[in-house]
mmCIF file of the N, C-alpha and C atoms, coordinates in Angstrom:
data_MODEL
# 
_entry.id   MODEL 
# 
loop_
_atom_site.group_PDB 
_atom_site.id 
_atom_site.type_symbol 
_atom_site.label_atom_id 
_atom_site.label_alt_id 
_atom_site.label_comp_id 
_atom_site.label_asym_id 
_atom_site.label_entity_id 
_atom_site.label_seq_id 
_atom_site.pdbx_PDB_ins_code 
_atom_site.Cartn_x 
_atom_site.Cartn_y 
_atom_site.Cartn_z 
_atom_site.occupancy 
_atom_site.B_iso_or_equiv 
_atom_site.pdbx_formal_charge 
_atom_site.auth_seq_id 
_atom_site.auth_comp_id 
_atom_site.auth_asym_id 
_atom_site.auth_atom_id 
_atom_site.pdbx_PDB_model_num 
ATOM 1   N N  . UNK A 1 1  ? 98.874  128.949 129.123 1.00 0.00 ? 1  UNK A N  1 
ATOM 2   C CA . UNK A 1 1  ? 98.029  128.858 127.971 1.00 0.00 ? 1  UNK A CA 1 
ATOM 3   C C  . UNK A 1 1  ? 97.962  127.399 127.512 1.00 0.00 ? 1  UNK A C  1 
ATOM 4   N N  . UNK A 1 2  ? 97.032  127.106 127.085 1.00 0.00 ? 2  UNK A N  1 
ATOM 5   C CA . UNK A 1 2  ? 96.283  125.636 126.714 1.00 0.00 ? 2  UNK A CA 1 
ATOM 6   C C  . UNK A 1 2  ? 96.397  125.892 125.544 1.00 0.00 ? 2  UNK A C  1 
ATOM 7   N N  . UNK A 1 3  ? 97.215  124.697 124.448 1.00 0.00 ? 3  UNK A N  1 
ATOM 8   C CA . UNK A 1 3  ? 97.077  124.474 122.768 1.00 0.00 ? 3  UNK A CA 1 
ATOM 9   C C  . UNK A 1 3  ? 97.000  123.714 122.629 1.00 0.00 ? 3  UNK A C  1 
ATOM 10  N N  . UNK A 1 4  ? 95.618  123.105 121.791 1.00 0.00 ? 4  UNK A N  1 
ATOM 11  C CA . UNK A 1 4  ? 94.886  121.979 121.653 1.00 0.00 ? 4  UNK A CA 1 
ATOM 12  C C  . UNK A 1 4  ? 95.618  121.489 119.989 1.00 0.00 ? 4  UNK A C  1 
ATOM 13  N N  . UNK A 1 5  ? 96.053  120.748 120.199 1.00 0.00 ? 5  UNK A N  1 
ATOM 14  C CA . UNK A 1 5  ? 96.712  119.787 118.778 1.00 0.00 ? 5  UNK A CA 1 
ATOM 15  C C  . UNK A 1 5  ? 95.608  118.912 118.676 1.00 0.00 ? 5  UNK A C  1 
ATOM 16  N N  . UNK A 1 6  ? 95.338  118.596 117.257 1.00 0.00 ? 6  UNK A N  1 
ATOM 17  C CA . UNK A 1 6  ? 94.176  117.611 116.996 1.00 0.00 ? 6  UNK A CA 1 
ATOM 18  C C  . UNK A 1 6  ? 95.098  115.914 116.778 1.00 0.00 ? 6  UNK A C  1 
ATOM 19  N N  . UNK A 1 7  ? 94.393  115.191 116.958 1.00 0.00 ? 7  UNK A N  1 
ATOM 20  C CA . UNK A 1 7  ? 95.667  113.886 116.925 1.00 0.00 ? 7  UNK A CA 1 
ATOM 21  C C  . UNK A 1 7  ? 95.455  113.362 115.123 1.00 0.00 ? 7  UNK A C  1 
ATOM 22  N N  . UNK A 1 8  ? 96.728  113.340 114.681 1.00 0.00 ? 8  UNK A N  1 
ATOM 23  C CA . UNK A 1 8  ? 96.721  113.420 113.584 1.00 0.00 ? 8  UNK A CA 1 
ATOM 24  C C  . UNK A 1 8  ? 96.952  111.753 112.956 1.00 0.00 ? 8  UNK A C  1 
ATOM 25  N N  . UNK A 1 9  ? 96.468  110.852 114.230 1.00 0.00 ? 9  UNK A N  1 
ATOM 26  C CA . UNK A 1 9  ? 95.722  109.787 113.872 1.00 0.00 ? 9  UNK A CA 1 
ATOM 27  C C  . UNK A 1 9  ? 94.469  109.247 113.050 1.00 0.00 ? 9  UNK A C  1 
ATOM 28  N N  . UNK A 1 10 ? 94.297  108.503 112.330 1.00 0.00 ? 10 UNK A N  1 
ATOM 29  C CA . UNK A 1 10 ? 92.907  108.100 112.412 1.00 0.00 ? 10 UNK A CA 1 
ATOM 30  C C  . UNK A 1 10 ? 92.849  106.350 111.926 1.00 0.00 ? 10 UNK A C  1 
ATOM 31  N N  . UNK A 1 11 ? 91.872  105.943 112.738 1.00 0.00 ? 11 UNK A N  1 
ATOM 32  C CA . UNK A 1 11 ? 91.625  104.562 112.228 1.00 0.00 ? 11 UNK A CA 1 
ATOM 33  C C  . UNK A 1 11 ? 90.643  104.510 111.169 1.00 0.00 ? 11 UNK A C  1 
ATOM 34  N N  . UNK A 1 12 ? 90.873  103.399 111.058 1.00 0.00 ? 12 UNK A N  1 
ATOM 35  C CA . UNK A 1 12 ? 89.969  103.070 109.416 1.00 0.00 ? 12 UNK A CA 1 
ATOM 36  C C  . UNK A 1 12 ? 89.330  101.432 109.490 1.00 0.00 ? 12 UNK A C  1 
ATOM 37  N N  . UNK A 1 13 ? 88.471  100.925 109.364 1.00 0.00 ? 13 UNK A N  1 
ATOM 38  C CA . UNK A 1 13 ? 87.926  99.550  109.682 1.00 0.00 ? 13 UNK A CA 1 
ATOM 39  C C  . UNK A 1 13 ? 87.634  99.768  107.988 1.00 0.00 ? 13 UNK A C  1 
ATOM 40  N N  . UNK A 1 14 ? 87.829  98.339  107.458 1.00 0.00 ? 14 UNK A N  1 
ATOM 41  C CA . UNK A 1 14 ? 87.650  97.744  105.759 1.00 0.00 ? 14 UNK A CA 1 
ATOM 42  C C  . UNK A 1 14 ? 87.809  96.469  105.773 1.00 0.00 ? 14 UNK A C  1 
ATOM 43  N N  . UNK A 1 15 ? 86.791  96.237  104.570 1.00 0.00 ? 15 UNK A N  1 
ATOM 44  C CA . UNK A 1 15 ? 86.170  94.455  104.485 1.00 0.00 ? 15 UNK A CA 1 
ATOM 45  C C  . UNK A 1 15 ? 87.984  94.044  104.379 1.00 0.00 ? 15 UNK A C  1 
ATOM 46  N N  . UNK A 1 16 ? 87.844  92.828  105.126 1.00 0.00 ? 16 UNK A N  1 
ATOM 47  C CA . UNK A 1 16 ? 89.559  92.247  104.643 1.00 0.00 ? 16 UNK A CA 1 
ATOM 48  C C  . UNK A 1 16 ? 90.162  91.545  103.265 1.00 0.00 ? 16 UNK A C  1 
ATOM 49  N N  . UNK A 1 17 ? 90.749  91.774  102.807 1.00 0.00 ? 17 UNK A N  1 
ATOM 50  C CA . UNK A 1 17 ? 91.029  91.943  100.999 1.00 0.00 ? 17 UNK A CA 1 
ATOM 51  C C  . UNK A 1 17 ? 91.835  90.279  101.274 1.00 0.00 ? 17 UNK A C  1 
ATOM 52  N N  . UNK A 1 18 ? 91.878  89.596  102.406 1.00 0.00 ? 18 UNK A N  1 
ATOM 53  C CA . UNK A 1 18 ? 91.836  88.450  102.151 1.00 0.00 ? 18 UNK A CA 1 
ATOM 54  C C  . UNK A 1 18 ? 90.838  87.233  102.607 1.00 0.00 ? 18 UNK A C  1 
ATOM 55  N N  . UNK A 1 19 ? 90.280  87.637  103.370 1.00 0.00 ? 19 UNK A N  1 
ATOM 56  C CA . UNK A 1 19 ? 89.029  86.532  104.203 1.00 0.00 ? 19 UNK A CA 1 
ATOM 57  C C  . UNK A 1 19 ? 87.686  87.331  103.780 1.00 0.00 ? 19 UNK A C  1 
ATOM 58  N N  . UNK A 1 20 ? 87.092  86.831  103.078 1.00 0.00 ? 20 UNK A N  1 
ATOM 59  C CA . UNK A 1 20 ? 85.448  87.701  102.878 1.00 0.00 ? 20 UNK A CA 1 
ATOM 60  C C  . UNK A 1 20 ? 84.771  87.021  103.950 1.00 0.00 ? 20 UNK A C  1 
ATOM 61  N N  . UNK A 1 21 ? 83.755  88.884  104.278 1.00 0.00 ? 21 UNK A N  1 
ATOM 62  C CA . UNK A 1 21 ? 83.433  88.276  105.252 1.00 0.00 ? 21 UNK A CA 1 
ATOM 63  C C  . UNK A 1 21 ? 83.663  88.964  106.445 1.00 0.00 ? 21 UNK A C  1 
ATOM 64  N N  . UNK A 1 22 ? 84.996  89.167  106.515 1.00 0.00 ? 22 UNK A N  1 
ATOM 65  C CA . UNK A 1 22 ? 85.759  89.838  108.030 1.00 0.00 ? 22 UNK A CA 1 
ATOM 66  C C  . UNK A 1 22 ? 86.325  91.156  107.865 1.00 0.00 ? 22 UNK A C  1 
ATOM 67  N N  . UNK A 1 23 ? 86.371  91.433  108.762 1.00 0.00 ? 23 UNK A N  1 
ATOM 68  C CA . UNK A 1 23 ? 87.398  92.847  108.621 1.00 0.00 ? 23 UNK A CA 1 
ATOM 69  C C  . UNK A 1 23 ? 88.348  93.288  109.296 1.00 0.00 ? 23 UNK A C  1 
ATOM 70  N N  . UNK A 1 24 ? 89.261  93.830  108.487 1.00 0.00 ? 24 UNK A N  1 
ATOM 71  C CA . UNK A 1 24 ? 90.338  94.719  109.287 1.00 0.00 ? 24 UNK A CA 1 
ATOM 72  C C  . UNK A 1 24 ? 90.949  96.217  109.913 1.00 0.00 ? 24 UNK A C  1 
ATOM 73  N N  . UNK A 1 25 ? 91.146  95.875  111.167 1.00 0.00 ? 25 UNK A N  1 
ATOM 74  C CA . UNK A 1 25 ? 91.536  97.948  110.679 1.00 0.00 ? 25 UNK A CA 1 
ATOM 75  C C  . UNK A 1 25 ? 92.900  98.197  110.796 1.00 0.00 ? 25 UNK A C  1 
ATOM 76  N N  . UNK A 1 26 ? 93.330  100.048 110.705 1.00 0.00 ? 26 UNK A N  1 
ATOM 77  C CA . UNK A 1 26 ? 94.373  99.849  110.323 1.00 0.00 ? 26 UNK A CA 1 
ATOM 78  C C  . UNK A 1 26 ? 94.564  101.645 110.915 1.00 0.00 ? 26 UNK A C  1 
ATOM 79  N N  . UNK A 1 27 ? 95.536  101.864 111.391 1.00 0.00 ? 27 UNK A N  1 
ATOM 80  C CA . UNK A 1 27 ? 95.854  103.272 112.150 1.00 0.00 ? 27 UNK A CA 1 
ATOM 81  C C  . UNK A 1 27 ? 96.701  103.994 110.913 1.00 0.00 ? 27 UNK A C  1 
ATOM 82  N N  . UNK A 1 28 ? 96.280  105.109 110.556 1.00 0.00 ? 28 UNK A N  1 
ATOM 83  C CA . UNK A 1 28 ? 96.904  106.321 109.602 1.00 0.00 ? 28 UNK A CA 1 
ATOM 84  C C  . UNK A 1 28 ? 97.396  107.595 110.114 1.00 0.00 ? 28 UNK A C  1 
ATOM 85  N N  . UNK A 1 29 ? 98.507  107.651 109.762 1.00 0.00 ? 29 UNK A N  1 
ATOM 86  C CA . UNK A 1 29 ? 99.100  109.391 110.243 1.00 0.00 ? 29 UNK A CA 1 
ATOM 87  C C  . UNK A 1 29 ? 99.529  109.637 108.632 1.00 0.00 ? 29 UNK A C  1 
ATOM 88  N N  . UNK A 1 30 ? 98.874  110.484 108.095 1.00 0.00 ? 30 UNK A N  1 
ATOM 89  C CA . UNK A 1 30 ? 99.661  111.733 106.738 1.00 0.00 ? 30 UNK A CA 1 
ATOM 90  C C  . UNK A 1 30 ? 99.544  110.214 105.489 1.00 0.00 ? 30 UNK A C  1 
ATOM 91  N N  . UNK A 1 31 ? 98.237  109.744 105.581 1.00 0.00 ? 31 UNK A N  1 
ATOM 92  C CA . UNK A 1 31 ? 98.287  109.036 104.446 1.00 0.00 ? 31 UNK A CA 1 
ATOM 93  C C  . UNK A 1 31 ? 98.993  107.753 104.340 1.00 0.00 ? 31 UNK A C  1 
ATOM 94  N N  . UNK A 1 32 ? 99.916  107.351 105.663 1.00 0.00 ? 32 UNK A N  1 
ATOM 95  C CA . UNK A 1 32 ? 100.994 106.184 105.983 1.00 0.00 ? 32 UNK A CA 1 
ATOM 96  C C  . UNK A 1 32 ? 100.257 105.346 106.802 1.00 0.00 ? 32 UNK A C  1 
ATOM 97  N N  . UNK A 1 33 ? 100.470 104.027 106.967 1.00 0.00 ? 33 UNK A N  1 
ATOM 98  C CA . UNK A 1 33 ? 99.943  103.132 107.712 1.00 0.00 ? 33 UNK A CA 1 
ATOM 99  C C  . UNK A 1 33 ? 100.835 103.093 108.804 1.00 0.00 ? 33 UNK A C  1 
ATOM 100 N N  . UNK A 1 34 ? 100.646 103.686 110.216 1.00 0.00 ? 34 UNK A N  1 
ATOM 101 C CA . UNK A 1 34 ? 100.834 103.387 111.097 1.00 0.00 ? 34 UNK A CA 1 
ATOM 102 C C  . UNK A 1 34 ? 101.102 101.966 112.002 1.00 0.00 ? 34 UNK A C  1 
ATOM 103 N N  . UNK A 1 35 ? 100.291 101.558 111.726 1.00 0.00 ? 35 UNK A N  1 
ATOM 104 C CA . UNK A 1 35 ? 99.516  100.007 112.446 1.00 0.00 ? 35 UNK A CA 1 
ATOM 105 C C  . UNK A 1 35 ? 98.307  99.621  111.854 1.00 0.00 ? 35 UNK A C  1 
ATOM 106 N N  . UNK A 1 36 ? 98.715  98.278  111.807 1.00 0.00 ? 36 UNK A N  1 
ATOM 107 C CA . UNK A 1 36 ? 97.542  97.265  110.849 1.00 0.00 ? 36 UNK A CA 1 
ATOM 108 C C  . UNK A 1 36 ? 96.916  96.241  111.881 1.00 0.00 ? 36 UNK A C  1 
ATOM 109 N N  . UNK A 1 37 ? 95.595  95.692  111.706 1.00 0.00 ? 37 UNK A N  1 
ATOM 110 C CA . UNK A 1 37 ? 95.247  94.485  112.408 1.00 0.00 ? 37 UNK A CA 1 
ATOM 111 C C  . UNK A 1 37 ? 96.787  93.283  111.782 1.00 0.00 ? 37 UNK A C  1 
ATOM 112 N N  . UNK A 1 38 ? 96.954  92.623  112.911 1.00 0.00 ? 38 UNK A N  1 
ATOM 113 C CA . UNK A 1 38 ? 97.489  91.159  112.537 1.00 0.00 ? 38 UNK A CA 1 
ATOM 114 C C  . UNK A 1 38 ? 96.890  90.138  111.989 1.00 0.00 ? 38 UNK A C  1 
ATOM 115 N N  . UNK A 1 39 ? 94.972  89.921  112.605 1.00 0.00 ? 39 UNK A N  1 
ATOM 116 C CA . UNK A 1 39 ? 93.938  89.220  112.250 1.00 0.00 ? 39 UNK A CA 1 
ATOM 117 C C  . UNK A 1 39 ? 92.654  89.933  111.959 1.00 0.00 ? 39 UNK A C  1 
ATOM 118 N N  . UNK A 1 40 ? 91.930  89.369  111.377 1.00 0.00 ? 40 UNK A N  1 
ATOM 119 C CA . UNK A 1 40 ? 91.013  89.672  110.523 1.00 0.00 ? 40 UNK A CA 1 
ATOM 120 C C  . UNK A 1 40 ? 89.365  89.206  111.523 1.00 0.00 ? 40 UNK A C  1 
ATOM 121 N N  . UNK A 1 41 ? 88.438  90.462  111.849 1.00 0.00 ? 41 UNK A N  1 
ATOM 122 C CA . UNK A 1 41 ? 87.283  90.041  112.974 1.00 0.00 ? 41 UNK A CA 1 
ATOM 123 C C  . UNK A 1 41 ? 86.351  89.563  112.304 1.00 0.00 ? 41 UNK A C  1 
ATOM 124 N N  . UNK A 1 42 ? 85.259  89.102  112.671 1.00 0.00 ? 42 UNK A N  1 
ATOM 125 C CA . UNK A 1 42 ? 84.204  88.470  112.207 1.00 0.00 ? 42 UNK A CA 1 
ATOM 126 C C  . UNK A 1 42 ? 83.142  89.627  112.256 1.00 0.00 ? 42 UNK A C  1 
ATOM 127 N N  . UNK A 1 43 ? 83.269  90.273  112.721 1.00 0.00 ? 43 UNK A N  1 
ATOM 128 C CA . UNK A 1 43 ? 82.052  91.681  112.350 1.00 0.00 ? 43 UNK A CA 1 
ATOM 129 C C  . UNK A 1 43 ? 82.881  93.320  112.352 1.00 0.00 ? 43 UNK A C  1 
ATOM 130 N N  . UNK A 1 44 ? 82.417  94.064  111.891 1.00 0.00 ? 44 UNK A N  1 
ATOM 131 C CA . UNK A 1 44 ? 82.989  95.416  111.423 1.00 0.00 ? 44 UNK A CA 1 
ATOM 132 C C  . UNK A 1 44 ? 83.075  95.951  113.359 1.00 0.00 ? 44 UNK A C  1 
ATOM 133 N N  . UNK A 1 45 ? 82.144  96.192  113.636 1.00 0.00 ? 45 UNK A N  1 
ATOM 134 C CA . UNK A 1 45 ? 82.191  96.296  115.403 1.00 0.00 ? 45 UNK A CA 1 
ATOM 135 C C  . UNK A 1 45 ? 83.377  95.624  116.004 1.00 0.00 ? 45 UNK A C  1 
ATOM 136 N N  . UNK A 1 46 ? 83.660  94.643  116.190 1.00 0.00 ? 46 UNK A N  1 
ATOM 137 C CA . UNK A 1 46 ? 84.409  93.904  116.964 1.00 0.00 ? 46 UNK A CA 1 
ATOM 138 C C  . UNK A 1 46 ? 86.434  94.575  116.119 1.00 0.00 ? 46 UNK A C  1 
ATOM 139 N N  . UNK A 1 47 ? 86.246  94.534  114.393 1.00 0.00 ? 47 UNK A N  1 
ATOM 140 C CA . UNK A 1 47 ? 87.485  95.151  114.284 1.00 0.00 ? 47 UNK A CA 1 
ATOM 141 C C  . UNK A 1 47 ? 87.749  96.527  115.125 1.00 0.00 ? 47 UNK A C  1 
ATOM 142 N N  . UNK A 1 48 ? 86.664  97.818  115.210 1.00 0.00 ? 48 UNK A N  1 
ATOM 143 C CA . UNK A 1 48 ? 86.824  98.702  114.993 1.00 0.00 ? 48 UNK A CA 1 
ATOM 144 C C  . UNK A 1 48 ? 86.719  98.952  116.671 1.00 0.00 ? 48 UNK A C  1 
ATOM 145 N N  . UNK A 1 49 ? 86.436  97.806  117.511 1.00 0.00 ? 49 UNK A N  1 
ATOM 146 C CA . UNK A 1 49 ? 87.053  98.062  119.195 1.00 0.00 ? 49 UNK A CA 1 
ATOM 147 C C  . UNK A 1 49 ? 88.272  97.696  119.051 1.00 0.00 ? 49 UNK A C  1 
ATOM 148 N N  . UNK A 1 50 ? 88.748  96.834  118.574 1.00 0.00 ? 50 UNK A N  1 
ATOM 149 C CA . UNK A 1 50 ? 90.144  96.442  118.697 1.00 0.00 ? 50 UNK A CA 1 
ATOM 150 C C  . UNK A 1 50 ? 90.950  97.569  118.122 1.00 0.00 ? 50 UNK A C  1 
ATOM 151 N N  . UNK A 1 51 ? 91.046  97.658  117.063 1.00 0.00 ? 51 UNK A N  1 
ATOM 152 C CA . UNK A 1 51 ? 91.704  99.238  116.510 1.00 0.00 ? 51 UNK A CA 1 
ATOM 153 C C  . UNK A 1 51 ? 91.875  99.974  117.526 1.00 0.00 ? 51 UNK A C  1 
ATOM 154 N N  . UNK A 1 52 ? 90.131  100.529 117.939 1.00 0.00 ? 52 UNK A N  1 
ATOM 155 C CA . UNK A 1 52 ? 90.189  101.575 118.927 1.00 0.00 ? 52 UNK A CA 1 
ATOM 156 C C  . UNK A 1 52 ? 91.464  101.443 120.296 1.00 0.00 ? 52 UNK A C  1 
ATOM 157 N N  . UNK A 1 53 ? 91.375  100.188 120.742 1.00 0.00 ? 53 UNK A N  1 
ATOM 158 C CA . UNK A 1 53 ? 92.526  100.186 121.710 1.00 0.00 ? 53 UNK A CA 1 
ATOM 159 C C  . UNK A 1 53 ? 93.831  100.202 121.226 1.00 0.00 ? 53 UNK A C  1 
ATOM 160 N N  . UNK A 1 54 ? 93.945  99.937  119.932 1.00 0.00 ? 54 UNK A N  1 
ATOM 161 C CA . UNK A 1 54 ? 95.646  100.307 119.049 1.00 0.00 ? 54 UNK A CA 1 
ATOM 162 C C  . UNK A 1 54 ? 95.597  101.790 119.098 1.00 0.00 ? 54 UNK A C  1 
ATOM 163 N N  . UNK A 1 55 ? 94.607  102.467 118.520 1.00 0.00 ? 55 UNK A N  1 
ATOM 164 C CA . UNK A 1 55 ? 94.389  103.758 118.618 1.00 0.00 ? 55 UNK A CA 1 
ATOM 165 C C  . UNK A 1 55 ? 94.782  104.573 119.398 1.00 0.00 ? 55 UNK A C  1 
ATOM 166 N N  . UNK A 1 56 ? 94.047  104.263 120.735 1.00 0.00 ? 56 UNK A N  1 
ATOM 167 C CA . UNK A 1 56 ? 94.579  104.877 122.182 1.00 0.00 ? 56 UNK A CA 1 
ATOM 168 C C  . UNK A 1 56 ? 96.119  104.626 122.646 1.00 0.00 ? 56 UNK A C  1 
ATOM 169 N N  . UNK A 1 57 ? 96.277  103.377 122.154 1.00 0.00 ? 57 UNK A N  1 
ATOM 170 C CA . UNK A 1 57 ? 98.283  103.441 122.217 1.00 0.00 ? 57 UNK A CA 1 
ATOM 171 C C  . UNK A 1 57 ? 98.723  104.217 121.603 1.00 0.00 ? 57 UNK A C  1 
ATOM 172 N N  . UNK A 1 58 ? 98.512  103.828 120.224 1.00 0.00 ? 58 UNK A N  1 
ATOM 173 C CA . UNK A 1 58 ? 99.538  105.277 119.559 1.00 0.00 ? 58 UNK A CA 1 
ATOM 174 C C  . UNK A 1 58 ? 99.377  106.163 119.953 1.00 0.00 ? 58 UNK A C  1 
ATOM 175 N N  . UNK A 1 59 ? 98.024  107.117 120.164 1.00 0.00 ? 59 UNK A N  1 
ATOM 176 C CA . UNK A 1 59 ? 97.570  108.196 120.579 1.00 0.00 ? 59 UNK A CA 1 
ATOM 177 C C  . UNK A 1 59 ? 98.818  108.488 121.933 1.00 0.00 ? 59 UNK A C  1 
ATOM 178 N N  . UNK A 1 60 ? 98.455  107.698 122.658 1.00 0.00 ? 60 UNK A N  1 
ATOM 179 C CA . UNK A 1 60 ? 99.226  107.388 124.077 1.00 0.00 ? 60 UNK A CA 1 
ATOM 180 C C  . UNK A 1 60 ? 101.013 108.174 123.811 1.00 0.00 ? 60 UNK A C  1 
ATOM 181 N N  . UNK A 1 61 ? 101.617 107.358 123.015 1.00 0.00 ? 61 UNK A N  1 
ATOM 182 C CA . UNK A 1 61 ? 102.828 107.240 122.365 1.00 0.00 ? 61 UNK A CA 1 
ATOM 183 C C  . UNK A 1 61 ? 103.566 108.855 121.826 1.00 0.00 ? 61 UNK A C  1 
ATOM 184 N N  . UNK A 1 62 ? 102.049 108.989 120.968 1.00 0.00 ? 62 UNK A N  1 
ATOM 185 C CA . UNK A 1 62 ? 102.259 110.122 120.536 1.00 0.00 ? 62 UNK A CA 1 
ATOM 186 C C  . UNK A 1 62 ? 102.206 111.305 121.180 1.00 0.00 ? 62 UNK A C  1 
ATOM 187 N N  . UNK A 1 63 ? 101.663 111.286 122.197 1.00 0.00 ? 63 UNK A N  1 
ATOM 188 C CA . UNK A 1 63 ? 101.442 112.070 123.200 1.00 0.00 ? 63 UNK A CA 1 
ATOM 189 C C  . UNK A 1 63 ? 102.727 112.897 124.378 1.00 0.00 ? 63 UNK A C  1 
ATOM 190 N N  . UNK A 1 64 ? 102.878 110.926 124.304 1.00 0.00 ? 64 UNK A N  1 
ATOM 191 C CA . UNK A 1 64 ? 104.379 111.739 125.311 1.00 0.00 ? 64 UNK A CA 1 
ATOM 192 C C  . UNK A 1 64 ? 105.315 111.820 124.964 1.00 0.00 ? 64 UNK A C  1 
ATOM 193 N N  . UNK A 1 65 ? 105.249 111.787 123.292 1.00 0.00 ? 65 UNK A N  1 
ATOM 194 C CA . UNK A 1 65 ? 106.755 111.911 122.671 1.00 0.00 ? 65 UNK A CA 1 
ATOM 195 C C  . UNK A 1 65 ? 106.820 113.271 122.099 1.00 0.00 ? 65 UNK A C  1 
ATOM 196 N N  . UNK A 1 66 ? 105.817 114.156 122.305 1.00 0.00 ? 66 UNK A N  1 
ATOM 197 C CA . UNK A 1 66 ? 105.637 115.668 121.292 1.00 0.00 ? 66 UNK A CA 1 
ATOM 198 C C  . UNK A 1 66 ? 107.055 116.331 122.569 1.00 0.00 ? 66 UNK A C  1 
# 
């Protein structure tokens, strides 16, 4: 039998609260910050690929640690 768990990740891309202008993202499990950008991108796109590959790590992580 196959049981599908939903990943109780999610990223989040937001203007950066120190460089206007740029943005950061930031990985959430249960309301906690997981993982944050280190640097701050020059367009909302470009944060929210980078995330995405933090994303797929944790995801990754989380995966083979259940």
């Amino acid at each position: 039998m196959i049981i599908f768990t939903p990943n109780p990740h999610s990223l989040r891309v937001t203007p950066s609260a120190t460089e206007p202008g740029r943005f950061d993202w930031s990985i959430w499990k249960d309301k906690e910050v997981v993982q944050r950008s280190v640097r701050s991108f020059g367009s909302e796109g470009a944060s929210e690929a980078a995330g995405d590959i933090a994303l797929r790590a944790v995801t990754t992580i989380w995966q083979n640690g259940k």
